[in-house]
Structures are given as structure tokens and as C-alpha cells.
PyMOL commands that place a pseudoatom at each C-alpha (Angstrom):
pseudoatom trace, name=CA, resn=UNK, resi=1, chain=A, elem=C, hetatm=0, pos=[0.000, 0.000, 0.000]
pseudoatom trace, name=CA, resn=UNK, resi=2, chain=A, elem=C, hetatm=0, pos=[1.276, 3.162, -0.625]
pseudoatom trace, name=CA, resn=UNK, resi=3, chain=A, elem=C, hetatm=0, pos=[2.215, 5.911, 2.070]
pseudoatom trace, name=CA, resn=UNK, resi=4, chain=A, elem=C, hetatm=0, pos=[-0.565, 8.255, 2.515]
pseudoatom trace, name=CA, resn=UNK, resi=5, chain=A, elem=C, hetatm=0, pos=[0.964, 12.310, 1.414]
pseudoatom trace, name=CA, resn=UNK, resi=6, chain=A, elem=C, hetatm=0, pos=[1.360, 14.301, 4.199]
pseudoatom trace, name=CA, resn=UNK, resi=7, chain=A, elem=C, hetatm=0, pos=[-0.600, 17.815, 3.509]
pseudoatom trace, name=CA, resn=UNK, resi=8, chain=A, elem=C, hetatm=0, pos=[-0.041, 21.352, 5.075]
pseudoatom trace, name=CA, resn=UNK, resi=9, chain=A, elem=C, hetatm=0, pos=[-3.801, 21.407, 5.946]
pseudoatom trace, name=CA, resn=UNK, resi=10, chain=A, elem=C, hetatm=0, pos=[-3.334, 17.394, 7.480]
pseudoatom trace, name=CA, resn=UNK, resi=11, chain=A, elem=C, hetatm=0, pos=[-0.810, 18.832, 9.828]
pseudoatom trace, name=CA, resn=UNK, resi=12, chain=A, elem=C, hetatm=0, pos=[-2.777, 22.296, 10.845]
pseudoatom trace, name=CA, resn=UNK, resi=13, chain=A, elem=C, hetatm=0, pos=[-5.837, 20.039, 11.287]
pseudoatom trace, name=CA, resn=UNK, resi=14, chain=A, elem=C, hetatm=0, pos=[-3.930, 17.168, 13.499]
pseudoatom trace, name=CA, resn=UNK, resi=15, chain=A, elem=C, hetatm=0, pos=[-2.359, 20.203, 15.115]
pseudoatom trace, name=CA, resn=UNK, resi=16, chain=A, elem=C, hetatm=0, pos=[-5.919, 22.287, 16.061]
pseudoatom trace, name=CA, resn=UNK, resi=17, chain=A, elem=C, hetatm=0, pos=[-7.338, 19.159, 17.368]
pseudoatom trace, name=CA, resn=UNK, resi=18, chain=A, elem=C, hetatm=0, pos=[-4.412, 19.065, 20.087]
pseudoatom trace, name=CA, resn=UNK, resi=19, chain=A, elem=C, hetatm=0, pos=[-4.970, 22.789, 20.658]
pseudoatom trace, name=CA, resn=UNK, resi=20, chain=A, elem=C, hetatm=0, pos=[-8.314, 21.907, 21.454]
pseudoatom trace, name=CA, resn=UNK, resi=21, chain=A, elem=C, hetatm=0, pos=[-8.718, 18.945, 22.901]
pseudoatom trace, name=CA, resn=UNK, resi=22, chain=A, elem=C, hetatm=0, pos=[-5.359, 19.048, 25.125]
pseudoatom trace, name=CA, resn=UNK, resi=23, chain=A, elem=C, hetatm=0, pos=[-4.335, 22.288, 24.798]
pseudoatom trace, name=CA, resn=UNK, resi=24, chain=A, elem=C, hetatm=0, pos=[-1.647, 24.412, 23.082]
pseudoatom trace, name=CA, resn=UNK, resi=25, chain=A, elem=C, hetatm=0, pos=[0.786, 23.372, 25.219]
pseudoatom trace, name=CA, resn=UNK, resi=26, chain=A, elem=C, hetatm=0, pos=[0.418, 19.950, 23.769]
pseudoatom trace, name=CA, resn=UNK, resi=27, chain=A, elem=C, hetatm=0, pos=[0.834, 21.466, 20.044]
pseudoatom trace, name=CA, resn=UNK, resi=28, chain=A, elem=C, hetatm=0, pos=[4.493, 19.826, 19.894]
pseudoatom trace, name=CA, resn=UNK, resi=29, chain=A, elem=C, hetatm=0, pos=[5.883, 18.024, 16.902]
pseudoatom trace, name=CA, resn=UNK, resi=30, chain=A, elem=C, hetatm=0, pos=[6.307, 14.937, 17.746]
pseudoatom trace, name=CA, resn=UNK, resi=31, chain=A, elem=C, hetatm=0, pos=[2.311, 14.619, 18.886]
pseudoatom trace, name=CA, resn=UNK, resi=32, chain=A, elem=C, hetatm=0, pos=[1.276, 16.057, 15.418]
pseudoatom trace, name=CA, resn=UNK, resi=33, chain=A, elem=C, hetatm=0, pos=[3.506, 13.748, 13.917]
pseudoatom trace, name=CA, resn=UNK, resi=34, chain=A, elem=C, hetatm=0, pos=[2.118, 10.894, 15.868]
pseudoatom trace, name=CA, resn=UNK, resi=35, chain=A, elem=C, hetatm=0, pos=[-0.856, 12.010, 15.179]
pseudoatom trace, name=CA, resn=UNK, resi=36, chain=A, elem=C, hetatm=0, pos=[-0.923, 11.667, 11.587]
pseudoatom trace, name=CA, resn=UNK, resi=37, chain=A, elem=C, hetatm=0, pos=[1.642, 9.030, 11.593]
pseudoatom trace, name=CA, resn=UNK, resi=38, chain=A, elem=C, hetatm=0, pos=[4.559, 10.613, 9.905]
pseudoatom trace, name=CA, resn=UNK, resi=39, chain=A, elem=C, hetatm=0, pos=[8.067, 11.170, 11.026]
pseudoatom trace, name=CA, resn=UNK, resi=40, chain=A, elem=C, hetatm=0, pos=[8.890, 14.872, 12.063]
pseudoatom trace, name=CA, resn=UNK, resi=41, chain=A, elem=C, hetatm=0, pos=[10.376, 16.200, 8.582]
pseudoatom trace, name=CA, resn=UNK, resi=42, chain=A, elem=C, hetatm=0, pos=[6.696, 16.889, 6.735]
pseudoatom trace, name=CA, resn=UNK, resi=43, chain=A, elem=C, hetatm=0, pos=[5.953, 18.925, 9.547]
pseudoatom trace, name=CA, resn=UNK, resi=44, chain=A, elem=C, hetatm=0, pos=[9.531, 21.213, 9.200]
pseudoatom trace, name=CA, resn=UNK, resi=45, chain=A, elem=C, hetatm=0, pos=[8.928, 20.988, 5.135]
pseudoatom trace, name=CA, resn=UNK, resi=46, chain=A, elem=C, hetatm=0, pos=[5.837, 22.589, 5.373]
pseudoatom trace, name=CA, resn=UNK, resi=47, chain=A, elem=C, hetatm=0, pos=[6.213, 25.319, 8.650]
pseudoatom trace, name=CA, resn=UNK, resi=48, chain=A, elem=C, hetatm=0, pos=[9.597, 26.879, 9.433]
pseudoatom trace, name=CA, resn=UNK, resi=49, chain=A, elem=C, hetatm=0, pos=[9.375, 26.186, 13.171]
pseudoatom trace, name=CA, resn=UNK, resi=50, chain=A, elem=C, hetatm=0, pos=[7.352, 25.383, 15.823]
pseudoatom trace, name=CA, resn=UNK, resi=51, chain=A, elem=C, hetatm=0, pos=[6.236, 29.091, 16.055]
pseudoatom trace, name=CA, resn=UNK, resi=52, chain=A, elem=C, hetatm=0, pos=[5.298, 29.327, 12.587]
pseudoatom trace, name=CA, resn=UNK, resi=53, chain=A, elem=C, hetatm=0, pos=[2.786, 26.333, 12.770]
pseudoatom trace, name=CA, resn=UNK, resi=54, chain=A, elem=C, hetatm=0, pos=[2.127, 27.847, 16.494]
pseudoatom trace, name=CA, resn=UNK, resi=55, chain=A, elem=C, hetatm=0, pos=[0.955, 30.858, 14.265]
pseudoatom trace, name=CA, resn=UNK, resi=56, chain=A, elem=C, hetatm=0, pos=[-1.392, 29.166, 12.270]
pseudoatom trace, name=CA, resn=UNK, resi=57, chain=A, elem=C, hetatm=0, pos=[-3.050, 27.095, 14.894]
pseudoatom trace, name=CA, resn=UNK, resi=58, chain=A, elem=C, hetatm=0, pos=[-3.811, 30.763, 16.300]
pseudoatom trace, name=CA, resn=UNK, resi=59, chain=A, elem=C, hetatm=0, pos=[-5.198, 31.760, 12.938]
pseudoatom trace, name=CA, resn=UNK, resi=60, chain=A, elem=C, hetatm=0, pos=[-7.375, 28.832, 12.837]
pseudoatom trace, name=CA, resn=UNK, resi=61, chain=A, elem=C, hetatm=0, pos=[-8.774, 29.106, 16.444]
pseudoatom trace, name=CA, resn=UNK, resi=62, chain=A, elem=C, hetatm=0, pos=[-9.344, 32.677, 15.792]
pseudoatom trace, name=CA, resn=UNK, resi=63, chain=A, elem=C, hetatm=0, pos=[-11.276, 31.400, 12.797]
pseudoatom trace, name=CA, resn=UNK, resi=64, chain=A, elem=C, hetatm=0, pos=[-13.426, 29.306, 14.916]
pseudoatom trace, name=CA, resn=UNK, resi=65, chain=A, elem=C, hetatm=0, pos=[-13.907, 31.664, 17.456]
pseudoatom trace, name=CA, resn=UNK, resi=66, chain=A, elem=C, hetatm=0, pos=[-15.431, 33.877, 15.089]
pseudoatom trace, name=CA, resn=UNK, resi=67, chain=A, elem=C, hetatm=0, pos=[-17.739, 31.116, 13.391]
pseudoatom trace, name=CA, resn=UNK, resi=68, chain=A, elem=C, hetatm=0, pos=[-18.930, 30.038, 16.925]
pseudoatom trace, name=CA, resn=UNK, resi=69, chain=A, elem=C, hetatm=0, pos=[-20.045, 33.295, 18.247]
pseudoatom trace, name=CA, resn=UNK, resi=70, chain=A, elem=C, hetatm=0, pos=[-21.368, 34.838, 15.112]
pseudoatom trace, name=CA, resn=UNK, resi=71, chain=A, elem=C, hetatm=0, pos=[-23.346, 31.109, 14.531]
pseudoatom trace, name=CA, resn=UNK, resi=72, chain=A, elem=C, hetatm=0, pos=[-24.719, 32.270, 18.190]
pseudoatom trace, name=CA, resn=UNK, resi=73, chain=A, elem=C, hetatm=0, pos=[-25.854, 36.258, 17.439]
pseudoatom trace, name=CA, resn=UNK, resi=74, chain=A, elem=C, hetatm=0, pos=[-29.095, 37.317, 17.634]
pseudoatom trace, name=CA, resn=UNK, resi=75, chain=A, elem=C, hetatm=0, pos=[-29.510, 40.039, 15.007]
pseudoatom trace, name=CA, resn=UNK, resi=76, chain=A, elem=C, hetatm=0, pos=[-32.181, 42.027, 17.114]
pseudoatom trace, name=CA, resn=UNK, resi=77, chain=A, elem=C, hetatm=0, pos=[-29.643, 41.633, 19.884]
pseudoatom trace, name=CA, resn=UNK, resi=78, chain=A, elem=C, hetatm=0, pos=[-25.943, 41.717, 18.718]
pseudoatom trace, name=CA, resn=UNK, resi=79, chain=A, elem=C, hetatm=0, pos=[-24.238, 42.989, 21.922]
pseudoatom trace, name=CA, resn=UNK, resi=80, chain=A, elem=C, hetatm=0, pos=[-26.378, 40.999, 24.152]
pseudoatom trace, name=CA, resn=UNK, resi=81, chain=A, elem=C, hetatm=0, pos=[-26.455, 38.016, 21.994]
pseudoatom trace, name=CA, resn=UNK, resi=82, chain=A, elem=C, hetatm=0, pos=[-22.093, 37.951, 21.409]
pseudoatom trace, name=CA, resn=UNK, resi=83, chain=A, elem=C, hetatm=0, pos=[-21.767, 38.536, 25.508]
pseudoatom trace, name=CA, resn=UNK, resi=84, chain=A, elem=C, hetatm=0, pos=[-23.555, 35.598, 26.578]
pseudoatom trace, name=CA, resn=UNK, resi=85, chain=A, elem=C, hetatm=0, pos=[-21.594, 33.608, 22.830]
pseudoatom trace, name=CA, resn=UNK, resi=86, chain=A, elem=C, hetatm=0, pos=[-18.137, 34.334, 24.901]
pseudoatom trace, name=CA, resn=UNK, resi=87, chain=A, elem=C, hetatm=0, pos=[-18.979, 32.857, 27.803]
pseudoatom trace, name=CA, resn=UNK, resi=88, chain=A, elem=C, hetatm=0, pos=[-20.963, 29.837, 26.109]
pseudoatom trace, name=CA, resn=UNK, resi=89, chain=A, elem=C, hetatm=0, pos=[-17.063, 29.533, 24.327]
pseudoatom trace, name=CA, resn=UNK, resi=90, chain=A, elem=C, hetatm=0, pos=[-15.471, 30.030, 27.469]
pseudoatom trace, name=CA, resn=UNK, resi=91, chain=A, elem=C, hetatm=0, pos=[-17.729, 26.689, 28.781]
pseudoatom trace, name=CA, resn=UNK, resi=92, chain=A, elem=C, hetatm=0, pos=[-17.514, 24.529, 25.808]
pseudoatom trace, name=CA, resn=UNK, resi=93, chain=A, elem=C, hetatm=0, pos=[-14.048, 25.745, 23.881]
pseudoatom trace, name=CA, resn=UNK, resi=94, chain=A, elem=C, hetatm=0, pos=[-12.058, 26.054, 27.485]
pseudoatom trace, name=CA, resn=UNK, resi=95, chain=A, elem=C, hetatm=0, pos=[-8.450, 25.180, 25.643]
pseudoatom trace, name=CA, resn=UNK, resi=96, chain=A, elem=C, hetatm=0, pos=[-9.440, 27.277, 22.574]
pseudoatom trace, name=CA, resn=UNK, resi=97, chain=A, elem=C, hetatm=0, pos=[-10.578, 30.238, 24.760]
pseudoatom trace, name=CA, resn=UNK, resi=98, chain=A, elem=C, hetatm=0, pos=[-7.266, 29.937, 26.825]
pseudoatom trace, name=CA, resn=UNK, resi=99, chain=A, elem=C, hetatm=0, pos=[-5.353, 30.055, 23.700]
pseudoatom trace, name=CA, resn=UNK, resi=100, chain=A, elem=C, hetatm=0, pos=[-7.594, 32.940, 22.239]
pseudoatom trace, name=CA, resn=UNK, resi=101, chain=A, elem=C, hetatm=0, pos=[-7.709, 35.332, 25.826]
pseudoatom trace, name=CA, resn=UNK, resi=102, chain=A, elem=C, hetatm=0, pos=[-5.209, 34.512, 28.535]
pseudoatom trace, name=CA, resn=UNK, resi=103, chain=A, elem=C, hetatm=0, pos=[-2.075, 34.995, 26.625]
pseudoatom trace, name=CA, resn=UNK, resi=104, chain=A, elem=C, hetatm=0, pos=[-0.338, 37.924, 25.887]
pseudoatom trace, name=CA, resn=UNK, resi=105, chain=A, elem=C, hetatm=0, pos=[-1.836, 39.818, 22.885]
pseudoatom trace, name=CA, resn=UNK, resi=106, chain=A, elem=C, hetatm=0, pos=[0.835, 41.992, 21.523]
pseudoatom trace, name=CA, resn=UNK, resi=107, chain=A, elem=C, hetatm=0, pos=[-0.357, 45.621, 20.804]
pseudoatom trace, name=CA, resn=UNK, resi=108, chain=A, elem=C, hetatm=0, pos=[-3.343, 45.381, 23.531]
pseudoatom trace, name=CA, resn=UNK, resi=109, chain=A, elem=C, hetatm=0, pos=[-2.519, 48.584, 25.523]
pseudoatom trace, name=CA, resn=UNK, resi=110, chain=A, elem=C, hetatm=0, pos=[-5.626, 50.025, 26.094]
pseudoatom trace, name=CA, resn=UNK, resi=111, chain=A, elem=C, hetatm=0, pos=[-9.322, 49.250, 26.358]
pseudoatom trace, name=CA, resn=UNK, resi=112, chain=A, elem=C, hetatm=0, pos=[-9.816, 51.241, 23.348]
pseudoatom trace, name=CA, resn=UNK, resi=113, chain=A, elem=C, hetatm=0, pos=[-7.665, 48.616, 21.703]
pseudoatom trace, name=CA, resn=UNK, resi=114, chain=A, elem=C, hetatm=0, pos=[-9.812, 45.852, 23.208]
pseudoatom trace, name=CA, resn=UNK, resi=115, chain=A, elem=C, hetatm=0, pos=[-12.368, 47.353, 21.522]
pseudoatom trace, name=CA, resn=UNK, resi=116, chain=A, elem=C, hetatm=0, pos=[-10.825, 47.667, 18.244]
pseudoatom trace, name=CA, resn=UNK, resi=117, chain=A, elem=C, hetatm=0, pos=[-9.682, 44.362, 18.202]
pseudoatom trace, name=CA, resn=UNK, resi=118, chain=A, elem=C, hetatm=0, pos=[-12.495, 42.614, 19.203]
pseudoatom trace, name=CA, resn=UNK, resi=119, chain=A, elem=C, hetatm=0, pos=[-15.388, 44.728, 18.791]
pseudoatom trace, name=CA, resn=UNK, resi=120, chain=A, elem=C, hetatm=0, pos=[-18.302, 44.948, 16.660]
pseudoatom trace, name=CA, resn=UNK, resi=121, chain=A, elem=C, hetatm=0, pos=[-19.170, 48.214, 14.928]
pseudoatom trace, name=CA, resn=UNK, resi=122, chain=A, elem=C, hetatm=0, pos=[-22.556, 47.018, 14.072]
pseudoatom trace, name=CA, resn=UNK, resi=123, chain=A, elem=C, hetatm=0, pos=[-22.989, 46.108, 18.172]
pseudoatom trace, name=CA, resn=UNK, resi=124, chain=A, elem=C, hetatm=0, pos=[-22.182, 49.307, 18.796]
pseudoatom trace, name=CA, resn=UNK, resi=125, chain=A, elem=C, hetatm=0, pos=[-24.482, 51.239, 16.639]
pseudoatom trace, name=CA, resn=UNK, resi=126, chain=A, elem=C, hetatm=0, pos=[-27.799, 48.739, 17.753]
pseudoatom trace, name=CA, resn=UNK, resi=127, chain=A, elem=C, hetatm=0, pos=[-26.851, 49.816, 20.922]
pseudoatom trace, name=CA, resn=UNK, resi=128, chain=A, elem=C, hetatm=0, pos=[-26.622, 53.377, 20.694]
pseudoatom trace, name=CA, resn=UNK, resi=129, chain=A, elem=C, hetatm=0, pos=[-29.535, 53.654, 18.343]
pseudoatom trace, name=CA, resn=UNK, resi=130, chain=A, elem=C, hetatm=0, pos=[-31.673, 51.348, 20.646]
pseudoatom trace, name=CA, resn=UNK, resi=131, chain=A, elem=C, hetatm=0, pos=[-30.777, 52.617, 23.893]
pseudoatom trace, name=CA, resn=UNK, resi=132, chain=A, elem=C, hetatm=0, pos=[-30.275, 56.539, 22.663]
pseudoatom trace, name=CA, resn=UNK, resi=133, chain=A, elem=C, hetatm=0, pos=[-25.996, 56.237, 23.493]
pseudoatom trace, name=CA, resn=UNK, resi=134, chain=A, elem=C, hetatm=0, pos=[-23.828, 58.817, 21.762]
pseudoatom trace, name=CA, resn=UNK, resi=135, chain=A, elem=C, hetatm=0, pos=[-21.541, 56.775, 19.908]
pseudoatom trace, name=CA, resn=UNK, resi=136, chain=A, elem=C, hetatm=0, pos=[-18.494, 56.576, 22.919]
pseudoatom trace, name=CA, resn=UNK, resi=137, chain=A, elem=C, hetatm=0, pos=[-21.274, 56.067, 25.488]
pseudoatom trace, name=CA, resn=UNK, resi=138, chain=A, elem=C, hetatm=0, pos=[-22.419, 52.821, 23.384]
pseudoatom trace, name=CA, resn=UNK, resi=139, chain=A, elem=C, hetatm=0, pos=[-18.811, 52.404, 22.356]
pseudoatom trace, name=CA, resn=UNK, resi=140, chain=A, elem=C, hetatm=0, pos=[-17.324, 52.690, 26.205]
pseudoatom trace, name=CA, resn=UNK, resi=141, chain=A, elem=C, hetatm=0, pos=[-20.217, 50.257, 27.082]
pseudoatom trace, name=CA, resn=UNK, resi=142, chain=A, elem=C, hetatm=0, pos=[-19.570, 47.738, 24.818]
pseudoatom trace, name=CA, resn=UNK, resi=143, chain=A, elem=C, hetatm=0, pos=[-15.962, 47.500, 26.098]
pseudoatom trace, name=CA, resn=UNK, resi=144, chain=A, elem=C, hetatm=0, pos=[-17.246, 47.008, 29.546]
pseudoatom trace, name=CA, resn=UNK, resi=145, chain=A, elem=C, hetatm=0, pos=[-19.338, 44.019, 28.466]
pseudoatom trace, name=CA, resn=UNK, resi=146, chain=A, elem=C, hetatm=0, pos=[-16.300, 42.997, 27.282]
pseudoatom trace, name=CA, resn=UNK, resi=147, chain=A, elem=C, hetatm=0, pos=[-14.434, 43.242, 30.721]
pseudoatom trace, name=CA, resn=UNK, resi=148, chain=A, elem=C, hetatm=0, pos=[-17.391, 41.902, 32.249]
pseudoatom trace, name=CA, resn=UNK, resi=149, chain=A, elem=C, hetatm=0, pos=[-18.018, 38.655, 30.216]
pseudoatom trace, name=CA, resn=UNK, resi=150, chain=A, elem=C, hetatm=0, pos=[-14.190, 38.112, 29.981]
pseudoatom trace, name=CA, resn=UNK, resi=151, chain=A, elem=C, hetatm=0, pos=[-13.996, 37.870, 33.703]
pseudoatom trace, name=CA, resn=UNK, resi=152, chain=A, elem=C, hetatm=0, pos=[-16.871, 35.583, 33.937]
pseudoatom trace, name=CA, resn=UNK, resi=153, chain=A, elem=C, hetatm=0, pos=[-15.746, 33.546, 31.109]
pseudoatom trace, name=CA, resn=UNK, resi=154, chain=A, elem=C, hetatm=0, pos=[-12.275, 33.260, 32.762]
pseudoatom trace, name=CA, resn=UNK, resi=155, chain=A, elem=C, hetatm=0, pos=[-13.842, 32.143, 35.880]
pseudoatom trace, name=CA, resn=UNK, resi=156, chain=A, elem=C, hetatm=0, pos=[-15.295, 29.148, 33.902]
pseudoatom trace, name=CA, resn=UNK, resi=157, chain=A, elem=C, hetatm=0, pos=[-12.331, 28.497, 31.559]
pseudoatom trace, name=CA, resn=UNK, resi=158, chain=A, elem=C, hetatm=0, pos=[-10.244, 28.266, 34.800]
pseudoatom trace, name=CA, resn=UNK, resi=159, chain=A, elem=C, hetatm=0, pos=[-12.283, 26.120, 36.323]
pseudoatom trace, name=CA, resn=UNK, resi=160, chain=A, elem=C, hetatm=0, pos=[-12.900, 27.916, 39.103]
pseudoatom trace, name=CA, resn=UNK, resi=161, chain=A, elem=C, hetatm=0, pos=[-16.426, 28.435, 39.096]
pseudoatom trace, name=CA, resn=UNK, resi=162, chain=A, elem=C, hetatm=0, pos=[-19.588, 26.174, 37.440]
pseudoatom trace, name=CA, resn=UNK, resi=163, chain=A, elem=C, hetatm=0, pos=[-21.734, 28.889, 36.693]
pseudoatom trace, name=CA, resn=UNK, resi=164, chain=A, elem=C, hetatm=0, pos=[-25.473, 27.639, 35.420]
pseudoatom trace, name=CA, resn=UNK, resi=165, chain=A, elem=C, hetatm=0, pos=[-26.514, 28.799, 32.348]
pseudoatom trace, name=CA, resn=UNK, resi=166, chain=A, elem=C, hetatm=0, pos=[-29.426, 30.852, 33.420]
pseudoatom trace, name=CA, resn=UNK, resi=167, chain=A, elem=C, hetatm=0, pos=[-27.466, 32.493, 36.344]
pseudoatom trace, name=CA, resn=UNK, resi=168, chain=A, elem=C, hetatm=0, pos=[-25.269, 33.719, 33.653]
pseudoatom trace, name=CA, resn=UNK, resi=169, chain=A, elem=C, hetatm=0, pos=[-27.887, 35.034, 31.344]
pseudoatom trace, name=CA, resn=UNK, resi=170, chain=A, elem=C, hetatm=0, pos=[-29.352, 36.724, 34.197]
pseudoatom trace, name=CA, resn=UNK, resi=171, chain=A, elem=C, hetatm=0, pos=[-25.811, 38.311, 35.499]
pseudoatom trace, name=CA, resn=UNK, resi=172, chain=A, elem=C, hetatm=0, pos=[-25.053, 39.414, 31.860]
pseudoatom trace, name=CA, resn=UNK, resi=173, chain=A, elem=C, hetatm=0, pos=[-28.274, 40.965, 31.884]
pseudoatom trace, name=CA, resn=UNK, resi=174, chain=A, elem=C, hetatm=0, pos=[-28.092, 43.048, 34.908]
pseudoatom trace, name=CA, resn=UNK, resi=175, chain=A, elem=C, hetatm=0, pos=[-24.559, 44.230, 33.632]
pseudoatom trace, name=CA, resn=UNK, resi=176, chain=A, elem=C, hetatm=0, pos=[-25.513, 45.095, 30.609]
pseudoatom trace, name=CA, resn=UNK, resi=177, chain=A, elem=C, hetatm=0, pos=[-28.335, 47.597, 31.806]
pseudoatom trace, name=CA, resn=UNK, resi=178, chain=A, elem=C, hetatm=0, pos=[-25.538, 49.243, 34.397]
pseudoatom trace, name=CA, resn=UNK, resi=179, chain=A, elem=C, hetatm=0, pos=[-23.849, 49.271, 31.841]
pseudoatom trace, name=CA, resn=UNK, resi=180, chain=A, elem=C, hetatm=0, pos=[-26.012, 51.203, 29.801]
pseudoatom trace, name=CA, resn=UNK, resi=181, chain=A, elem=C, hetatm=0, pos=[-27.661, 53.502, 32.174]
pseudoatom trace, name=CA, resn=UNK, resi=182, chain=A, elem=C, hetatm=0, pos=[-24.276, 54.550, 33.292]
pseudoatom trace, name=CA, resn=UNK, resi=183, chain=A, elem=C, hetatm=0, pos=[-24.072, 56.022, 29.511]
pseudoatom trace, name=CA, resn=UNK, resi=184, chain=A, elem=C, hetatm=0, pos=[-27.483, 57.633, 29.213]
pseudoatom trace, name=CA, resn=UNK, resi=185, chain=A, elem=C, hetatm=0, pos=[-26.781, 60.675, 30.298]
pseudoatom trace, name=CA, resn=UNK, resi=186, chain=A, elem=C, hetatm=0, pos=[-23.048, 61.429, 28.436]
for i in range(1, 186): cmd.bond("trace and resi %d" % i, "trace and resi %d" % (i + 1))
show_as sticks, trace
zoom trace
């Protein structure tokens, strides 16, 4: 029988499902090569280093981050709708969401950049046209959804707390109207 080819995709898909299911600590060669049942050397022909295939593994949970929450938005609700998405990710994706949110993210220095890097434009303007923000109040409450849910969702991801599903909802909830009535009058 002859040996199977040993793909770029094969190795970024082998090396995902460690990311995921172990976590990206366990992305190492020699399990992706185990994995697919291959010596090391496809692996080095195809990504420069460990970093570079590091690199797209980040890409590709990125990718999936994106597919799961949007999958999860309610169009009549964006903002609310993504909030309680990030902590459903956090539950479910706990590796992923590590890998995605308690690293270092190089040029994160502010909230503002928070914002720009993971916000939603079209969030923000639902809000402030359905709860009469100027654009920074809606903008300025978005990011503290953000600081909210990402604390809750780290909570989870870390195992330290087994939140039900309705206590969240109902905690995202309140937040989200602080947060919003905190705004209504800038």
C-alpha cells in the first residue's frame, strides 16, 4: 500500500485538534507527527518552526472563534447576543478560549484597543440607536461588556467556578443595563 501524502492542511488540522482537545501546550511536533503518523520532517517541510505552525493554529482558532459566536448572534440583539456567545465559548471551547484570551496579545494597551480588536461596529451602533448612546457612550459600554463577560468567562475556563446557564444570562443581563444607564446621560 502506498504511504498516505502528508498535507499542510493534514498537519494544521492534526495540530488544532491538540490545541483543542489538550491544549496548546500539547501542540508539539512529535504529537502532530504521531498524530498523523509521519516522522517529524513533513511537519519542518511545510512550517519553518514550531512558532510558525504555532501561528497558524492561532489563525485557525481565531477562525473558529469567530464562526462560533457569530453562529450564536441574535440580530435584534448583537451585543447581548455575542456577551452571553463568549462565555458559552469560554464553557464549551475552554483550551481554545485559553489560547484565544489569557495569553499575551501583543499591541493590547488600552481598552480602546480591546475594543478595536475585538469589537463589533454594528454592536455598537444597535446599541446606541436602541438605547439613545452617543456613539463613545455605546462604544465605552460595549468595552465594559467585554471586561465583564471576559472575567466571567475566565472564571469558567479556569475552572474555578460552574456557573449555570441561566445564572449567567441573568448576570449578563443586569450588567448590561448598568452598563447602559451609566451612559445615558453622556
Amino acid at each position: 500500500m502506498p504511504k498516505q501524502r502528508i498535507t499542510k492542511e493534514m498537519i494544521l488540522d492534526a495540530a488544532f485538534k491538540f490545541a483543542r482537545e489538550k491544549g496548546f501546550d500539547r501542540v508539539v511536533i512529535k504529537n502532530i507527527a504521531d498524530e498523523i503518523g509521519c516522522s517529524v520532517q513533513p511537519i519542518y517541510s511545510y512550517y519553518k518552526n514550531m512558532d510558525d505552525l504555532r501561528e497558524f493554529v492561532y489563525r485557525r482558532a481565531m477562525e473558529f472563534y469567530q464562526s462560533f459566536i457569530y453562529g450564536r448572534v441574535e440580530s435584534d440583539r448583537l451585543l447581548e447576543s455575542m456577551a452571553r456567545a463568549n462565555v458559552e465559548f469560554a464553557k464549551s471551547e475552554t483550551n481554545l478560549f485559553k489560547l484565544l484570551f489569557l495569553n499575551k496579545i501583543n499591541g493590547l494597551n488600552s481598552f480602546s484597543d480591546i475594543y478595536d480588536w475585538m469589537g463589533d461596529p454594528a454592536a455598537t451602533r444597535q446599541a446606541a440607536e436602541r438605547y439613545a448612546l452617543s456613539e463613545d457612550g455605546a462604544k465605552e459600554t460595549y468595552i465594559m461588556l467585554i471586561i465583564f463577560t471576559h472575567g466571567m468567562a475566565t472564571m469558567i475556563a479556569m475552572g474555578g467556578a460552574n456557573i449555570s446557564d441561566g445564572e449567567i444570562v441573568e448576570f449578563l443581563q443586569k450588567a448590561y443595563r448598568a452598563f447602559i444607564e451609566a451612559h445615558r446621560d453622556n
